[in-house]
Structure formats: structure tokens, C-alpha cells
C-alpha positions as CSV (number, residue, x, y, z in Angstrom):
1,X,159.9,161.4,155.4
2,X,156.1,162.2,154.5
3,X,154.0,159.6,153.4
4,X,153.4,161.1,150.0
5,X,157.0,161.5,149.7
6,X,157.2,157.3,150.2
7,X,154.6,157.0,148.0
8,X,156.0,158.9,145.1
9,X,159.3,157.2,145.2
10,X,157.8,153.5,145.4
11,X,155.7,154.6,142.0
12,X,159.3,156.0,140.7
13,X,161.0,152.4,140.9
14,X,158.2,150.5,139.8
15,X,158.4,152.3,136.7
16,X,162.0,152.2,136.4
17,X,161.9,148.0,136.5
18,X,159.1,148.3,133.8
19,X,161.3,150.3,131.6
20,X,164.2,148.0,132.2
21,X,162.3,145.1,131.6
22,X,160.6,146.7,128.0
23,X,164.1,147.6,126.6
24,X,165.6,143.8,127.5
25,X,165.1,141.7,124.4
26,X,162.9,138.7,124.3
27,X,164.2,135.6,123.9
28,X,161.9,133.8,120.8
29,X,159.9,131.1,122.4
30,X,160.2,127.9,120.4
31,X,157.1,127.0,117.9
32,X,154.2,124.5,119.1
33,X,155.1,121.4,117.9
34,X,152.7,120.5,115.1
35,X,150.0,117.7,116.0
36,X,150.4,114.6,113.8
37,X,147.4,114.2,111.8
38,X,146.0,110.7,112.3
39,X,143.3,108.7,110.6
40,X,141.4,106.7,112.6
41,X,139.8,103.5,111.7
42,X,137.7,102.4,114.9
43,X,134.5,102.8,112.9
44,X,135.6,100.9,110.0
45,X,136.9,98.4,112.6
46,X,133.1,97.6,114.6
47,X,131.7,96.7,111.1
48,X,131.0,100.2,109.0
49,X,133.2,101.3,105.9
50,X,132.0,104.9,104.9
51,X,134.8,105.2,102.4
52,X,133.5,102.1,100.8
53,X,129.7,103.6,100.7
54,X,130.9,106.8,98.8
55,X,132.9,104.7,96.4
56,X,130.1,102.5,96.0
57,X,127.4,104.9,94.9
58,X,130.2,106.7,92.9
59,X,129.6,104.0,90.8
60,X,126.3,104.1,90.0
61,X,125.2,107.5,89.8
62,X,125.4,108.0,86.2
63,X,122.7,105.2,86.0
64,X,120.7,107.2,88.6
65,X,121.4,110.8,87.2
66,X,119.6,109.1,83.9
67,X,116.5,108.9,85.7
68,X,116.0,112.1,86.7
69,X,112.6,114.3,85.2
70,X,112.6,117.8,84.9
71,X,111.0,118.1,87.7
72,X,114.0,116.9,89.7
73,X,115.8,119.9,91.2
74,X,118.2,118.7,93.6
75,X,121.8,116.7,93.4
76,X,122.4,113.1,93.6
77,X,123.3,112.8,97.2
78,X,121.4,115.9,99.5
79,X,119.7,115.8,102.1
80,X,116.8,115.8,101.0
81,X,115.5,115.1,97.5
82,X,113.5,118.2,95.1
83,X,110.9,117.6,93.1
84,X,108.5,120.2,91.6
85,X,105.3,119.3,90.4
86,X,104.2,120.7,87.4
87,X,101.0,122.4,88.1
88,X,99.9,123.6,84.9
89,X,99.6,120.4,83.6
90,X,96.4,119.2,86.1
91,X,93.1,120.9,87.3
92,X,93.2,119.0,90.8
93,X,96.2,117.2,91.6
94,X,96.1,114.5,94.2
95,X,99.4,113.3,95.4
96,X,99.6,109.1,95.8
97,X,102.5,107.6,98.0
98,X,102.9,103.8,99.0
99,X,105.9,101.9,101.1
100,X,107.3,98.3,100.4
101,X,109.7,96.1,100.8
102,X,110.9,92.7,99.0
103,X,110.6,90.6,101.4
104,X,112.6,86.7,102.2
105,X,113.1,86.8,98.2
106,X,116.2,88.5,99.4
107,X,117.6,85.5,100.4
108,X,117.3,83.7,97.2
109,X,118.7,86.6,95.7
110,X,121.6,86.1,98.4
111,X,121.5,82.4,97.4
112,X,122.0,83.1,93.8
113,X,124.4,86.1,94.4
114,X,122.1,88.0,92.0
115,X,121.2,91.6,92.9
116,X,119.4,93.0,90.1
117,X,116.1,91.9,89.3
118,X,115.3,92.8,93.5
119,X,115.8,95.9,92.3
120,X,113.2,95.9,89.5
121,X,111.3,93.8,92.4
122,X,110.6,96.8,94.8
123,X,110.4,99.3,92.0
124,X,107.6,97.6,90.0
125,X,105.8,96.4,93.0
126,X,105.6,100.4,94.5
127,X,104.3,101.5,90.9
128,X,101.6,98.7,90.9
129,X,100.2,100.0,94.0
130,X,99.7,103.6,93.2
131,X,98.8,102.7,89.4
132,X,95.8,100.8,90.5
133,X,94.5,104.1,91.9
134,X,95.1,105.4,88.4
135,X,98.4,107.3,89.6
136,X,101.6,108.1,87.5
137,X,104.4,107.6,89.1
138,X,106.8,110.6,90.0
139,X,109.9,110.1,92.3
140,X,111.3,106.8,94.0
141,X,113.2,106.6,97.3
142,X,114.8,103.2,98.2
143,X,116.4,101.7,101.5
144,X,118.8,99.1,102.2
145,X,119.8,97.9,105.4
146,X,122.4,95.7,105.5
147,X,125.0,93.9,107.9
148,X,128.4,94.7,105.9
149,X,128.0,97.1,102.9
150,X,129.4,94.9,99.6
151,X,129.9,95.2,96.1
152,X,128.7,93.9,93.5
153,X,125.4,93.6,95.9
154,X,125.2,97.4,96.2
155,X,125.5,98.3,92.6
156,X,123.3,95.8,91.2
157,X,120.4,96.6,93.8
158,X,120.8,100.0,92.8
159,X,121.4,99.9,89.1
160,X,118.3,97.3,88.7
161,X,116.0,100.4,90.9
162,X,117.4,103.2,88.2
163,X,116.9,100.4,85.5
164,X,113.1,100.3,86.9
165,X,112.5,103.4,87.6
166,X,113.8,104.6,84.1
167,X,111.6,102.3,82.1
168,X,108.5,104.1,84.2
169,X,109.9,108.0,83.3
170,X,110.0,107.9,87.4
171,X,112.8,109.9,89.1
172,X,115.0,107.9,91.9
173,X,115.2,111.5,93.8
174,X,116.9,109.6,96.7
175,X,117.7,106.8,99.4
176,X,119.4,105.3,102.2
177,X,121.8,103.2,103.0
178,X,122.1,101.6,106.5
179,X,125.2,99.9,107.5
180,X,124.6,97.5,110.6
181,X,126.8,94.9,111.5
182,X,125.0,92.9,114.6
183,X,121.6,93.9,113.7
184,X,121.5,91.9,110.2
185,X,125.1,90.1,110.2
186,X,125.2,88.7,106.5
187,X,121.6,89.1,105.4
188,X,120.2,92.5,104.2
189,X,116.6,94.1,103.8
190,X,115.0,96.4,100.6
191,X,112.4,99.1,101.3
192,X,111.1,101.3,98.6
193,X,108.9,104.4,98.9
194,X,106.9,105.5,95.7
195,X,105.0,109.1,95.0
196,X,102.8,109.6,91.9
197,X,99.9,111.7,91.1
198,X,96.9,111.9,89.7
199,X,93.6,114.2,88.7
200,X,91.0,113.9,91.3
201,X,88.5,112.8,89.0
202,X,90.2,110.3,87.5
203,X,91.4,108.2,90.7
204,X,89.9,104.6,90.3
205,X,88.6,103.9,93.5
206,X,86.2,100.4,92.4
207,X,83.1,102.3,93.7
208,X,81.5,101.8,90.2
209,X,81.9,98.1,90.4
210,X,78.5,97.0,89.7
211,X,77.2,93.3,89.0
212,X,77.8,92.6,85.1
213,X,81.6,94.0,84.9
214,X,84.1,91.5,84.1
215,X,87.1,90.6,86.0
216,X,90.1,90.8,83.4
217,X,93.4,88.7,85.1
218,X,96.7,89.7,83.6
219,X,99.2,86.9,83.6
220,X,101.7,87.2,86.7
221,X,105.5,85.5,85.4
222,X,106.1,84.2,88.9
223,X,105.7,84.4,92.7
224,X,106.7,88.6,92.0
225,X,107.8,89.5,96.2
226,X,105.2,87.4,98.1
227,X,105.0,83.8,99.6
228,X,108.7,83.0,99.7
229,X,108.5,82.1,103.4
230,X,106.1,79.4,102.4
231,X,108.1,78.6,99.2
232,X,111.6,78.5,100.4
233,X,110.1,76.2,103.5
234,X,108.5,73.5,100.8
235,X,111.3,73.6,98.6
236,X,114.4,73.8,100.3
237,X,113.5,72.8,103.7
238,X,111.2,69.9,102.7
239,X,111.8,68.8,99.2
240,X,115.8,69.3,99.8
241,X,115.8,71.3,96.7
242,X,118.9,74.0,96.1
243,X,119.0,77.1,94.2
244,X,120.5,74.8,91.0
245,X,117.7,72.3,91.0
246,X,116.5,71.1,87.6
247,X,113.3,70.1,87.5
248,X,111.9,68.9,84.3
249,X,108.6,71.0,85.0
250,X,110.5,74.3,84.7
251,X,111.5,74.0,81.3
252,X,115.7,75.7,81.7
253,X,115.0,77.5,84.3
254,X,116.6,76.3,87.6
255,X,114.6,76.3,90.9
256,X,116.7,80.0,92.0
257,X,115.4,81.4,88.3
258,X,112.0,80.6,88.6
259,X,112.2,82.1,92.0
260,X,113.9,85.4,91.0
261,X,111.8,86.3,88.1
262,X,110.9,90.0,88.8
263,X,107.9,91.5,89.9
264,X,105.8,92.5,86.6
265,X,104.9,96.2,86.4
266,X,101.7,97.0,84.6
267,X,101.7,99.9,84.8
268,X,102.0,100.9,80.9
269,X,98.9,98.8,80.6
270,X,96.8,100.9,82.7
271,X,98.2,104.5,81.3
272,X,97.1,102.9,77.9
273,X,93.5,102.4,79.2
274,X,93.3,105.7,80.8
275,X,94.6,107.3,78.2
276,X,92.2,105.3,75.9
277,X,89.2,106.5,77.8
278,X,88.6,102.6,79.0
279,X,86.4,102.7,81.4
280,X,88.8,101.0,83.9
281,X,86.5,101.2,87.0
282,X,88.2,98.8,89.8
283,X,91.9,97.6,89.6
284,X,93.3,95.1,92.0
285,X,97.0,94.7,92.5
286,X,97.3,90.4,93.6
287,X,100.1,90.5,96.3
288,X,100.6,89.2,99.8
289,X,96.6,87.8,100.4
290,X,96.2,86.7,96.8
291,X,93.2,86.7,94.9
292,X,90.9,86.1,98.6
293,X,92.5,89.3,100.2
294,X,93.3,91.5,98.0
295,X,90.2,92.0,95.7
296,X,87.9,92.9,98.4
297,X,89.7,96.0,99.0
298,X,88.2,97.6,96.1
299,X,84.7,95.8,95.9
300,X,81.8,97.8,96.8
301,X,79.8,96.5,100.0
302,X,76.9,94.5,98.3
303,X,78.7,92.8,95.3
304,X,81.1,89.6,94.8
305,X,83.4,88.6,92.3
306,X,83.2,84.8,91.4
307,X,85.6,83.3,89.3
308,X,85.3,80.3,86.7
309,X,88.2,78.5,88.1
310,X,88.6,77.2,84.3
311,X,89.1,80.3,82.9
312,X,91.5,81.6,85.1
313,X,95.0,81.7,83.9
314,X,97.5,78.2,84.4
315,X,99.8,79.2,87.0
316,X,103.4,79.1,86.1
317,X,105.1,75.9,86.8
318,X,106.8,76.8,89.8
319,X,103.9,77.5,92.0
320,X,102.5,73.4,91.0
321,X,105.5,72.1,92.4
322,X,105.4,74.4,95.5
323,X,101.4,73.4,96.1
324,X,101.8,69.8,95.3
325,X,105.0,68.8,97.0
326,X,103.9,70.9,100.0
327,X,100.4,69.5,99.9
328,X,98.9,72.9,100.0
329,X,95.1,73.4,100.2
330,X,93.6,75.1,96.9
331,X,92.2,78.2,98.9
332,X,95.5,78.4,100.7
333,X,97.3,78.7,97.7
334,X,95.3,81.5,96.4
335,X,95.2,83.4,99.5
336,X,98.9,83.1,100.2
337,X,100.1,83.3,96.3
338,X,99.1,85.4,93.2
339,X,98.7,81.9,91.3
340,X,100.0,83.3,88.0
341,X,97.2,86.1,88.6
342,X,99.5,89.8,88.9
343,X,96.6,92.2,88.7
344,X,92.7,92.2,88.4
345,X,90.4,95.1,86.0
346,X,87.0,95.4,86.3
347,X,85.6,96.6,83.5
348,X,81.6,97.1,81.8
349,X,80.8,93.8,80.0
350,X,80.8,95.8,76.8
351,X,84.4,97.0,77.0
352,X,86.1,93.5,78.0
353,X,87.3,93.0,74.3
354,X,88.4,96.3,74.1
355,X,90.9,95.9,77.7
356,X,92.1,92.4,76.6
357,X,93.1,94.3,73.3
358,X,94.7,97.1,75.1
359,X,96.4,94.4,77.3
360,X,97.9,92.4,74.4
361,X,98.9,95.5,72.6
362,X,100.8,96.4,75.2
363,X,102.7,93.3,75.9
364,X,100.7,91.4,78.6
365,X,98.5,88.2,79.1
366,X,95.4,88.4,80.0
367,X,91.9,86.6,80.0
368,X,88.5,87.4,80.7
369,X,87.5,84.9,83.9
370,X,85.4,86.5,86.1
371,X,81.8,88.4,87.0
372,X,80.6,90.7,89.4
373,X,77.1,89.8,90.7
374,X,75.2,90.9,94.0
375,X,76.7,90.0,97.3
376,X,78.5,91.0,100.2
377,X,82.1,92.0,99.2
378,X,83.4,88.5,98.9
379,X,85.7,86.3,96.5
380,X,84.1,83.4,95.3
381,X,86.3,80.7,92.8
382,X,83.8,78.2,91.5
């Protein structure tokens, strides 16, 4: 037999088993068996609930939604948040931003296991510091870092920061929310980042601060968010006080009250005297550094402010107790504390009646107690 011949009948019965094998029917193999679906809970398990976040902020975004300007464009709970500035309504817009946080008053709020008025705390203290430039404010962003996420903590944080921010016509755009455990256990911290605008010409800067002006104080109601390292040492550390103390001195307010009033915002103060054509030339927001620190920032190299320490305003009675019972030094005190001073204007001699007016007329203290004469950017309280 010829090779080809083998050849040929090989292919032949290769075939032939192929065709077999086609016309045998196949046996149905039996289905994959379905995987069981399962939920895990290892991450809710090492300390972070996300469930519990979503259901959280479920319920407080109607509050938030109520704070939203037309400018607003995106949803409650993007990535990132929208806003689109309205052009027509400046000639040369300058954008203003400013970061904050509320500081150890956090832990008083812990103390009292009230939530709220931190919220208005880090709102109003992030408008103060872009007002004094003479900027509206626009769009909040918060952040809260905590050890275990918790209600009602959560929603009163957040409902005091739309509270805030709705009283201002300021949009909280968005935030975050930072769950922990092993980097702040039972503790938690408040950061707030504010964005505001305002026509180049009209930012106050303090250059025109000239010997003459007057230094108006508007009335602070408390400590606002500094000095509570300092305060919570003399009072509960020292003096052995707790958060229900009653202390004749305070009137009905416990020691945790007068600790937790919040942070003023002035804000509608200064759109009144901008808006009145004051001629608002220096603002000073009194924070962390007091009246010593704080003023300087604005002061033109060759003048100083001096203060008639008779005619500045009586600081509320908490901050007595704090500076006598911890035998704090008077220029201490005003370095480390506001002192019942929230804010400082500067204003032409021939306009002070006319600020203290638009101060009281729009619902704040405030005294005439200081002068600007030459010197070398210094505070001076005689």
C-alpha cells in the first residue's frame, strides 16, 4: 500500500469518529451552583460604620439643602461641591478663603453632650475672618474627625453649621466626615473652610489707618473658640470645678454654659457699614493672641493703637474668675483671651458716632476706647 493511499484512509476514520461523536447526544451538564451572597462586617468590626454615616446625614440634609444659594449647582453629597459666581454682579471680584477649627472647646462640648452651638462656633468664626477683609461670605465646607461616628453628636454639629451658615445667606456646598477609631478614640475634632468674595476696591486692608481713627470694640459674649486649654486647666484642673458648677458670679449660667456660648458673628455689622458707605478703614478679628496679637496684623508700620483700659468693655464674668483664680497676669490675659473684646474698627474720628450707631442698630455692643497715634505697629493698654 502507497503512502497516500495510508494517508487517505487515516483522514477517512478520523472523520468517521467526528461524525459519530456529533450525532451522540450530550448529556446536560449540571448548573454552577450559585455563590451565597454574604455581607461582611470586618470594617464595621475595627471601629467604622458606613451604614450609620449615610443614615446620619440622611438626617440632616433638609437642613443643609435650606442653605443652598443659587449659585449652588451640585447635589448634597458629590464629590465635589459647584458653586458659580455670579459675575455680572462685580467689576473685579477677588475671591477670600480662610481654614479653622474649634479647638479643646470640643471637649466641653463633649462634657456637656451639647453639639450645636460648635457648630455655629466654626461657622461664625470662618465668616469673621474673611468679613474683616470686607468679604461676603459664599460657600462653607466643614470636617469632622472623629473616633466612633455617633448620633445625636453628628446631627447637632451639622445642623448648628446649616443653622450658621443659613443666618449668613452662605451655602454649606460640602464636607467630610472622618471615621477613625485609634487615632481619636472617644474625642473628636471640627475644621471649617470658608470662601467669600469681594470687589477689589473695596477690600479693607488697615493701610489707611492713620493717627486720629478711633478703635471701636464690639462686645464679645464669651471666650468664642480660644483659650480653653488655659481655661479648662484653671477651672477644672485647679479650682476642681465641673461642667454644673454654680458660681454666684455667673448669674444662671453654669460654668459648661458660660463656656459654650458661641462664637459671635459680626458679620451683618460690617455689611451694614459697607453698605452705608462708613468709612470702615481697618477691622481686627480678637482670636487666639487677643487684643496684643491680633491687632498688629492690620496696623500700618509707623502707628500704634493705645487703649484707655477704662473704657474698654467689662469682660464677661467668666473670664474674672478664670484670671483671678488662676492668678493670671493682666497682659497675659489679653494676649491669650479676647477679654469680652470680639472684634476691633478703626474708623476717622468724625465717623465714630456714626459706627457705634450702625453697631447698635444692628444688634451689638460696642464702645469707643481707643486712638491711633504715631508709632511702631504696637498695642499699647494704658
Amino acid at each position: 500500500m502507497s503512502k497516500v493511499q495510508s494517508k487517505t484512509k487515516a483522514v477517512k476514520a478520523v472523520k468517521s469518529k467526528a461524525v459519530k461523536a456529533l450525532a451522540k447526544p450530550v448529556k446536560a451538564s449540571k448548573p454552577a451552583k450559585k455563590e451565597k451572597k454574604v455581607k461582611s462586617d470586618m470594617y464595621k468590626q475595627a471601629g467604622v460604620d458606613i451604614d450609620l454615616a449615610h443614615t446620619l446625614l440622611d438626617r440632616v440634609k433638609k437642613k443643609i439643602s435650606q442653605t443652598r444659594r443659587p449659585e449652588a449647582l451640585a447635589p448634597i453629597g458629590g464629590f465635589g461641591g459647584l458653586f458659580q459666581l455670579d459675575l455680572s454682579k462685580y467689576k473685579k471680584p477677588v475671591l477670600v478663603s480662610s481654614i479653622d477649627g474649634v479647638g479643646t472647646k470640643l471637649m466641653v462640648a463633649s462634657l456637656m453632650g451639647k453639639y450645636d452651638t460648635v457648630g455655629h462656633d466654626i461657622v461664625n468664626h470662618c465668616v469673621n475672618d474673611i468679613a474683616v477683609q470686607g468679604a461676603e461670605p459664599l460657600y462653607f465646607l466643614d470636617y469632622i474627625g472623629i473616633g466612633k461616628l455617633r448620633s445625636p453628636l453628628y446631627e447637632q454639629v451639622l445642623s448648628g453649621i446649616a443653622e450658621a451658615c443659613l443666618k449668613v445667606n452662605c451655602t454649606l456646598v460640602g464636607g467630610e466626615t472622618a471615621e477613625m477609631p485609634g487615632m481619636y478614640n472617644d474625642d473628636f475634632d471640627l475644621v471649617g473652610v470658608i470662601n467669600g468674595v469681594v470687589e477689589k476696591d473695596k477690600i479693607i486692608t488697615g493701610e489707611k489707618i492713620k493717627p486720629g481713627h478711633v478703635a471701636i470694640a464690639l462686645k464679645s459674649n464669651g471666650l468664642h473658640t480660644n483659650g480653653y486649654s488655659l481655661a479648662r486647666n484653671v477651672l477644672f484642673t485647679k479650682c476642681g470645678y465641673s461642667i454644673d458648677t454654680e458660681l454666684k458670679e455667673l448669674g444662671e449660667d453654669t460654668i459648661g454654659e458660660a463656656l459654650l456660648k458661641p462664637h459671635i458673628c459680626y458679620w451683618p455689622a460690617i455689611k451694614k457699614a459697607m453698605d452705608s458707605k462708613l468709612s470702615l478703614d481697618g477691622i481686627a478679628h480678637i482670636t487666639g493672641g487677643g487684643l496684643y496679637d491680633n491687632i498688629p496684623r492690620i496696623l500700618p508700620a509707623n502707628v500704634d493703637v493705645v487703649f484707655d483700659k477704662k473704657l474698654l468693655p467689662t469682660p464677661p464674668p467668666i473670664f474674672s474668675i478664670i484670671v483671678e483664680e488662676g492668678e493670671i497676669a493682666f497682659e497675659e490675659a489679653y494676649r491669650v483671651f479676647n477679654m469680652g473684646v470680639g472684634m476691633v474698627w478703626f474708623v476717622p474720628e468724625a465717623q465714630a458716632d456714626r459706627a457705634l450707631k450702625i453697631c447698635k442698630n444692628t444688634g451689638f455692643d460696642a464702645v469707643a476706647c481707643g486712638t491711633i497715634v504715631k508709632g511702631s505697629k504696637t498695642v499699647k493698654i494704658k
